[in-house]
Structures are given as C-alpha cells and as structure tokens.
N, C-alpha and C positions, 0 to 999 in steps of 0.2 A: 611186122607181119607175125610173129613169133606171137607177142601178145594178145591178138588178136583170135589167134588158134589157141592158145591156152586159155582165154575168156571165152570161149565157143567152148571147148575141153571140160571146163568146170561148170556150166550152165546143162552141160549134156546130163557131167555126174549125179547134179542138182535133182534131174528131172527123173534120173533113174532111181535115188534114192525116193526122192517122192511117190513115182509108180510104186516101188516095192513095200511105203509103210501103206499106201490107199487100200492094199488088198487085205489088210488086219480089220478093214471097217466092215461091220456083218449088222446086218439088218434089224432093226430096232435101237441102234445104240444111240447114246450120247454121246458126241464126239466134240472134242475142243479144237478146234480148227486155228491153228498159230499165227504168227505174224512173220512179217521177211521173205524175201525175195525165193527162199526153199520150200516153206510153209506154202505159199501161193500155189506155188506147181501144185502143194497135193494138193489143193483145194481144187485146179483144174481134174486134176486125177480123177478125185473123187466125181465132182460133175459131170463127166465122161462112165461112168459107171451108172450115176444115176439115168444118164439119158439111154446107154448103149444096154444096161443090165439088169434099171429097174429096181435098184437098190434104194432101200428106205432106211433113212435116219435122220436126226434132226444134229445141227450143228451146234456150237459156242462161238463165236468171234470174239479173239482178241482183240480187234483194232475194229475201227473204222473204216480201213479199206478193206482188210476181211473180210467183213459185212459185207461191203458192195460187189465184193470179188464173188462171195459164196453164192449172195442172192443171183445173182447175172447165171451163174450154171445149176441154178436150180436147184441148190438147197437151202432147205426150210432150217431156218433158226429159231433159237427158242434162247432165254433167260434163266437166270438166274430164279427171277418169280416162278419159273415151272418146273426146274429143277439144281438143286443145290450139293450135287452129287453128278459124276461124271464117268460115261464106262473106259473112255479113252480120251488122250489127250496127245496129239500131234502137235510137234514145233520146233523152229531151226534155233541154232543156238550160231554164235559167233566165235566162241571155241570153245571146243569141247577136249576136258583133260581125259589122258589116256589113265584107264584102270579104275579110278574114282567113278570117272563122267560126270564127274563136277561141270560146272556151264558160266560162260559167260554170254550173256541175253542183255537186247537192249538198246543195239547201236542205232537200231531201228525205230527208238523211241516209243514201244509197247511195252515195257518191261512190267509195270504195273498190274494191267491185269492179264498179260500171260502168266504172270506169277497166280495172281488170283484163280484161275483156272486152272496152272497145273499141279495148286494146293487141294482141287476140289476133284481130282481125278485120282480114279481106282488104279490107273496106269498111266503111266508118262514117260512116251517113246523121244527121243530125240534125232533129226535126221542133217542129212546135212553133206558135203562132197569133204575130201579126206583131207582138204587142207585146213580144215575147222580142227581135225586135232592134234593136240599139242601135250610135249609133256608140262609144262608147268603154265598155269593161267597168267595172265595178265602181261606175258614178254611182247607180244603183238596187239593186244588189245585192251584199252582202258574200261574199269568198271565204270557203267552208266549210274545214278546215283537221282531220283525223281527226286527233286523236290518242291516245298513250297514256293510261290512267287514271294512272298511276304516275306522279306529277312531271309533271301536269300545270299548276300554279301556274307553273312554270319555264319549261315549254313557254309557256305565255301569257304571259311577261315578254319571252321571247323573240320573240315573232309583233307584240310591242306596237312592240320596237326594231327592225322592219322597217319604222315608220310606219303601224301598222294600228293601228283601235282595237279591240281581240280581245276577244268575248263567248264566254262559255262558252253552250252551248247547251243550254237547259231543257226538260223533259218539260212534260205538261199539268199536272201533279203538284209541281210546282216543283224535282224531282230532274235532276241531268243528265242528260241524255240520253244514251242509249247505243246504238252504232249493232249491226248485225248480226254484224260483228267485234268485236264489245265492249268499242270502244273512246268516247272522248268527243269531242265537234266542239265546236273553238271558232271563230266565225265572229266573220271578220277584214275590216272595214271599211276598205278604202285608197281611197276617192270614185272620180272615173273615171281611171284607170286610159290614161297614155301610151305606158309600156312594159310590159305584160303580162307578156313573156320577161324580163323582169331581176326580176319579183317573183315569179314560178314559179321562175327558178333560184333565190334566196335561199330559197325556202319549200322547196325541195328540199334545203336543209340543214342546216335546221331538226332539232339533234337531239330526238327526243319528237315530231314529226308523223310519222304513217302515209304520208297523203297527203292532198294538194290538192285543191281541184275547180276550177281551171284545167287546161282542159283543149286545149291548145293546137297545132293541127297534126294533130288527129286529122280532123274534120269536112272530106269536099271536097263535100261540099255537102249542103242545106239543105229541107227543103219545107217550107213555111213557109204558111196560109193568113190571109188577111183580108180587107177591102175588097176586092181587087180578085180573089177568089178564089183558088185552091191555085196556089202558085210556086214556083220549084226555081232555089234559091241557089248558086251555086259558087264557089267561093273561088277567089278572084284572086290568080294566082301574083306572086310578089316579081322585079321583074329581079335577075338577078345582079348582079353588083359588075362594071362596067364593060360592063355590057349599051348598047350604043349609042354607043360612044365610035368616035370614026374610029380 
C-alpha cells in the first residue's frame, strides 16, 4: 500500500514540477521539448496552455514519442532545417547532482539527441521530483553509454577498462535495445562517482560510443518538486583557481 502512495506521491511532484517550468514558455519561442516520463507532463502542460491560453511557439522533440506526444496537444514542431539555435530547452534528467547540476540522462534511451538539443539551447532548465537528486552521480544510477551496433562487443570491453561494469541494454523482448538512431546503449555502472569530468572525458574517446548521458555543465538550474513543494536549484559556480588569495 505504502508503495503505491509513494509512486502516486512522486508522479504528483513530477507534474508540479512540469507545471511550474511550462510557464517560463512565452510566445514565439523555440523550445526543446525533452524525453521521459517528467519531460511528457510538461509537454502535456504546455498543450494545455496552448489550447486553454492560446500560446504560440514551435517545439524540438527529443524522441519519437515526444513528437507524437507534442503533435496529439497541438504543438507545432519544427527542425533542425528551420532552426539550429534554441530559446529554451526543457528535460528530466535521472539524477541530478546537488550544487554542480551535473546530470545523468538516458535510462530512457534518448540520451543522443536530447544531448543534441540541449547543446543547441540559449538555456537548459532541468526538472524533475526531489528524488532525482543526489550528492554524488552514479551511486543509484548507471551511465547510459549510445553506441555503435558494429563492434559493439569491443565497444564493451572498452567501457569495462574504464572501471565500469557495462551492460548491454535489453528490449522487453530480450533483443537489444535500439535507440531512435539505431544505435545500441550499454549501460555503464561506475558506483558514486568523485570525478564525473575525468569519466565523461575518458567516455568521450571511447572509440564505438556515440555518446554519453553525462551530461555536465549544461543545467544552470533545476526545478525540482517534493516535500517541501516546487524549488529552483542553481548551480553553484566553481571559484577560479586563485579566487581569494591575497
């Protein structure tokens, strides 16, 4: 019973944080519209504004089912071909580190071009319910890892000798999974995670990875809801190197 109220509890949060980043959308923008189960809501959000408010903008879709999601409440999407710059970019993240807002993206097998889009945006909000964050990345969550089909065995031999334990990633079907780019995820278990930035650079040269779902330095902040209702996280900048020295 307990689990059931507490999955009812976090689906609430989900949808409160969703409401609260939809109302940052203002008329004319470009907007990145994310992927996962939190990202959806605000697409419903959004749809709900367009029909109830009359709001205009054109979206991004990360995914495939984005797309079907967005088009069904009536917004209009656009490409790449019509714009290669972006005013806003919304999307859930699967944990989010406290202070950084470092990210891990992906479980949900879009990590490719939500990366894509939220390299192409002027801003990039991340939302999410308060169990997403975490102090340290990777203690609850394995990095997703796109890669090639071709010489994928190699690609995992390689992702293992980075200290990970790399799982290829299964359909319901027991086939691999294949993402939107038709490529396979193996998801790369390195526990919590002290230096993030030295296993994102290693995974960035990873020959046979696409890409990562460390997504690091993109997020300056966060809306996050739970207990203590909708809150707005911002990443706390690094002093420089010799900040405070006489």
């Amino acid at each position: 019973m307990n689990r059931v109220v507490d999955k009812t509890q976090q689906i609430e949060w989900k949808r409160q944080a969703a409401e609260a980043a939809s109302r940052l959308v203002e008329d004319g923008m470009t907007v990145g519209l994310g992927s996962g189960s939190t990202a959806l809501l605000f697409v419903e959000a959004l749809g709900r504004r367009v029909t109830q408010e009359g709001l205009r903008f054109t979206g991004m879709a990360t995914s495939v089912e984005t797309e079907d999601r967005a088009l069904s409440a009536g917004i209009p999407l656009e490409t790449f071909a019509q714009h290669t710059r972006l005013d806003l970019d919304i999307d859930g993240a699967d944990e989010i580190q406290i202070g950084t807002l470092y990210l891990i993206k992906g479980l949900g097998g879009a990590l490719l071009r939500e990366k894509i889009v939220a390299a192409a945006s002027d801003r990039f909000i991340v939302i999410g319910d308060a169990s997403k964050v975490v102090k340290h990345l990777g203690a609850r969550t394995p990095v997703p890892v796109e890669v090639a089909q071709f010489g994928w065995q190699a690609t995992e031999k390689r992702l293992g000798s980075l200290g990970a334990t790399p799982v290829l990633r299964l359909n319901s079907e027991g086939a691999p999974f294949i993402t939107d780019g038709g490529n396979y995820i193996i998801d790369c278990a390195f526990g919590a995670m002290e230096s993030p930035k030295e296993i994102a650079h290693h995974l960035d040269h990873v020959v046979g990875a696409v890409e990562h779902g460390l997504f690091l330095g993109f997020a300056k902040e966060a809306i996050v809801c739970g207990p203590d209702g909708v809150q707005v996280l911002r990443r706390e900048e690094m002093p420089k190197a010799g900040a405070g020295k006489p």
